[in-house]
PASEBA-1860 file (N, C-alpha, C; in nm, 3 decimals):
! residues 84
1> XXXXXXXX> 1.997/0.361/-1.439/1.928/0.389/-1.315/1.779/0.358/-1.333 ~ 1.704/0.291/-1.221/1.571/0.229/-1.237/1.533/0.355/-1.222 ~ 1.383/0.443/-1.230/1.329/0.507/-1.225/1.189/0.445/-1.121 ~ 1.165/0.569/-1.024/1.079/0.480/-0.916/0.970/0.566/-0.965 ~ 0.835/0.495/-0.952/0.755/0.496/-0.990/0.654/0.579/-0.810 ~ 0.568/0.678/-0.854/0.505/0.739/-0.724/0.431/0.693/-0.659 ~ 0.425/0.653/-0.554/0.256/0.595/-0.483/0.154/0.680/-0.439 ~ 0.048/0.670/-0.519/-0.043/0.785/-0.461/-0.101/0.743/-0.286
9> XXXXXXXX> -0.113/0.772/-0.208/-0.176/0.768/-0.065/-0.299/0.836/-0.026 ~ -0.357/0.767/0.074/-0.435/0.888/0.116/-0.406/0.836/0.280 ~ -0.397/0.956/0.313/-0.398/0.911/0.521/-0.522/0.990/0.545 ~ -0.584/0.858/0.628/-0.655/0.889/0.699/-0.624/0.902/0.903 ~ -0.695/1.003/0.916/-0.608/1.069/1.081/-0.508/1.146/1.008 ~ -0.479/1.204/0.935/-0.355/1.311/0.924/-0.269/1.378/1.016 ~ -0.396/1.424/1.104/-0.349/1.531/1.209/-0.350/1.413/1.327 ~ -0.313/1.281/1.320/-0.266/1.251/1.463/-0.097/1.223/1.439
17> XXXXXXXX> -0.086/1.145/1.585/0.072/1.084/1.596/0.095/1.009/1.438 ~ 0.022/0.902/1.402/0.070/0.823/1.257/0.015/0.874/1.171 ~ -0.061/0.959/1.179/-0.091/1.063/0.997/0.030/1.148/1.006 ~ 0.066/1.206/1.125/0.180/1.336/1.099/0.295/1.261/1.046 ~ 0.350/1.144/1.151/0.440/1.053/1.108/0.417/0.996/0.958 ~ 0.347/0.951/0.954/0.381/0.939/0.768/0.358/1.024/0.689 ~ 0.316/1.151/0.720/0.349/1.281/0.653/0.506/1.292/0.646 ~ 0.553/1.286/0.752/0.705/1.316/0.735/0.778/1.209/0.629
25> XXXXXXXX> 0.721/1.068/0.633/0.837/0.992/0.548/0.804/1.042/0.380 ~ 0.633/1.081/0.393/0.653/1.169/0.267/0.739/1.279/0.210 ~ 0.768/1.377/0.287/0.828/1.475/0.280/0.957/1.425/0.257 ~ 0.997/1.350/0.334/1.132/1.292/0.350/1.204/1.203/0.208 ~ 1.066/1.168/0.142/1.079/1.056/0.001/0.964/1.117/-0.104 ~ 1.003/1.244/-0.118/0.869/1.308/-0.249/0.904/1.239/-0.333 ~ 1.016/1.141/-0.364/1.032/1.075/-0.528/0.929/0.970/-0.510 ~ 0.898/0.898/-0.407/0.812/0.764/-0.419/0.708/0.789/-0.372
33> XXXXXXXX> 0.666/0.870/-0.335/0.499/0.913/-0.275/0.457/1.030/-0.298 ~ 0.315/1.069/-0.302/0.235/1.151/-0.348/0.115/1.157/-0.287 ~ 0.079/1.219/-0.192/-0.036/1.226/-0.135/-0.151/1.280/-0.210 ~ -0.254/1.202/-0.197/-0.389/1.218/-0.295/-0.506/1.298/-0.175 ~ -0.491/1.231/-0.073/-0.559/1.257/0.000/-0.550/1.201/0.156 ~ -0.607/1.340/0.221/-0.589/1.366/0.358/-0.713/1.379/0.416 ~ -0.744/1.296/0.560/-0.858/1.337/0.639/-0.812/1.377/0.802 ~ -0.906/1.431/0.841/-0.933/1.474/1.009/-1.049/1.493/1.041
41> XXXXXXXX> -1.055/1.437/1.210/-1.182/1.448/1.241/-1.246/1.602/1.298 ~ -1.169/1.655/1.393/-1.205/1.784/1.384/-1.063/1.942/1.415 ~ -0.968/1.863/1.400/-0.818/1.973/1.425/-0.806/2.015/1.244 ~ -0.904/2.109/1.200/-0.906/2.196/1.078/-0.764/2.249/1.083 ~ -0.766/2.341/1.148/-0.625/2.456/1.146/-0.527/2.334/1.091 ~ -0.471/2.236/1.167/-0.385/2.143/1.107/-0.436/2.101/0.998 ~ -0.487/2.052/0.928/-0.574/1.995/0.818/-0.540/2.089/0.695 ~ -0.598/2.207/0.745/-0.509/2.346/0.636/-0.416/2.335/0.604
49> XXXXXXXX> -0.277/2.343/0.717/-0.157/2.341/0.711/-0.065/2.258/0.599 ~ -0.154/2.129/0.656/-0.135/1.963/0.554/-0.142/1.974/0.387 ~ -0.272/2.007/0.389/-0.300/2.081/0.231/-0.258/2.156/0.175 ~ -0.206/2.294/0.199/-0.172/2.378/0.164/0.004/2.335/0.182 ~ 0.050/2.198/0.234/0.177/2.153/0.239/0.213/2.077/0.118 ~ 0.115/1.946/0.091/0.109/1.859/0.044/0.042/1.876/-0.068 ~ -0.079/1.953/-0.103/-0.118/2.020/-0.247/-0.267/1.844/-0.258 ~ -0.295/1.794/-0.150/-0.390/1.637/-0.212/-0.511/1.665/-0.319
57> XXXXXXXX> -0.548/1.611/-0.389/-0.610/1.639/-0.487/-0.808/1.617/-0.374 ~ -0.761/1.548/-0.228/-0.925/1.598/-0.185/-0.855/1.621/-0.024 ~ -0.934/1.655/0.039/-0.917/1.677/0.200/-1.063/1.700/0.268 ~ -1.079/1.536/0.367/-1.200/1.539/0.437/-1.177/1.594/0.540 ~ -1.288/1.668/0.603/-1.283/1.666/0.761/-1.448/1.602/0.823 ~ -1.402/1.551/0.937/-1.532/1.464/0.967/-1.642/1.544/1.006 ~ -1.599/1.618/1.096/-1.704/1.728/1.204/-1.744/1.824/1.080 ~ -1.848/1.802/1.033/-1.921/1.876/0.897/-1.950/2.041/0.961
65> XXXXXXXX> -1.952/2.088/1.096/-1.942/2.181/1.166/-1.810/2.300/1.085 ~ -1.677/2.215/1.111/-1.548/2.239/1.009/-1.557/2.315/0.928 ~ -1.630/2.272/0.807/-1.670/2.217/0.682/-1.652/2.401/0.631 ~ -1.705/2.457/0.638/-1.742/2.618/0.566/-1.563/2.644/0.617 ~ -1.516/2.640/0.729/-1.381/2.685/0.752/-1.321/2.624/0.683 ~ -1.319/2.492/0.656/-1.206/2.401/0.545/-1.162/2.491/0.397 ~ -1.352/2.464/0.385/-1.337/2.523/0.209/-1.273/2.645/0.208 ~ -1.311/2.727/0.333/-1.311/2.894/0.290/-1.161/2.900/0.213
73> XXXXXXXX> -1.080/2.817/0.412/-0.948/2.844/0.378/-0.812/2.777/0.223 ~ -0.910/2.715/0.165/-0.841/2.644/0.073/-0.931/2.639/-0.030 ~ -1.013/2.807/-0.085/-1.102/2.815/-0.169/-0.961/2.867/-0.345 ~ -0.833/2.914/-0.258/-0.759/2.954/-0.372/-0.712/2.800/-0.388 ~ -0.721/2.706/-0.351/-0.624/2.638/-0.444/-0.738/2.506/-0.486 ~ -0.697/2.424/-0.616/-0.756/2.292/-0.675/-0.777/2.195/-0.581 ~ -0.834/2.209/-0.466/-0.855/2.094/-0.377/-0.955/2.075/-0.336 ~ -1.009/1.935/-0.386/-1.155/1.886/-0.337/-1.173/1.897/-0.190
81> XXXX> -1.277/1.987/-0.140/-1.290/1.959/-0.020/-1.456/1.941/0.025 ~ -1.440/1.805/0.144/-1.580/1.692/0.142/-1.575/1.758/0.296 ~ -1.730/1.698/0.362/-1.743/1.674/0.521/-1.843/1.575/0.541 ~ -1.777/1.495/0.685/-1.844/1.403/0.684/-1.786/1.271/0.681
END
């Protein structure tokens, strides 16, 4: 049996129609993909959700406004979080 090798990703738009959608084919295929990283421009609450789903090693949000709510909510776990 070949052994598949992971693709790291990053989506940018997470929280729209084609970030959510290829969130799902992730979920759907955790053997071949690995999300590194996730952005949004200003739907945080979803953005949380994503991270705290997907575990990405960073998560932007654009609206630097966000930014103190991002970190707060994802201050327990290893995830880089940027704004901007």
């Amino acid at each position: 049996m070949e052994s598949v090798r992971k693709r790291q990703i990053a989506i940018l738009g997470s929280t729209g129609s084609i970030g959510t959608q290829t969130l799902q084919v992730v979920e759907e295929h955790p053997e071949c993909f690995e999300v590194y990283a996730i952005t949004a421009n200003r739907r945080v609450d979803e953005l949380i959700a994503q991270a705290r789903k997907f575990m990405p090693e960073a998560v932007v949000i654009a609206d630097e406004t966000k930014y103190v709510q991002l970190k707060d909510a994802l201050q327990d776990l290893p995830i880089k979080v940027y704004a901007g």
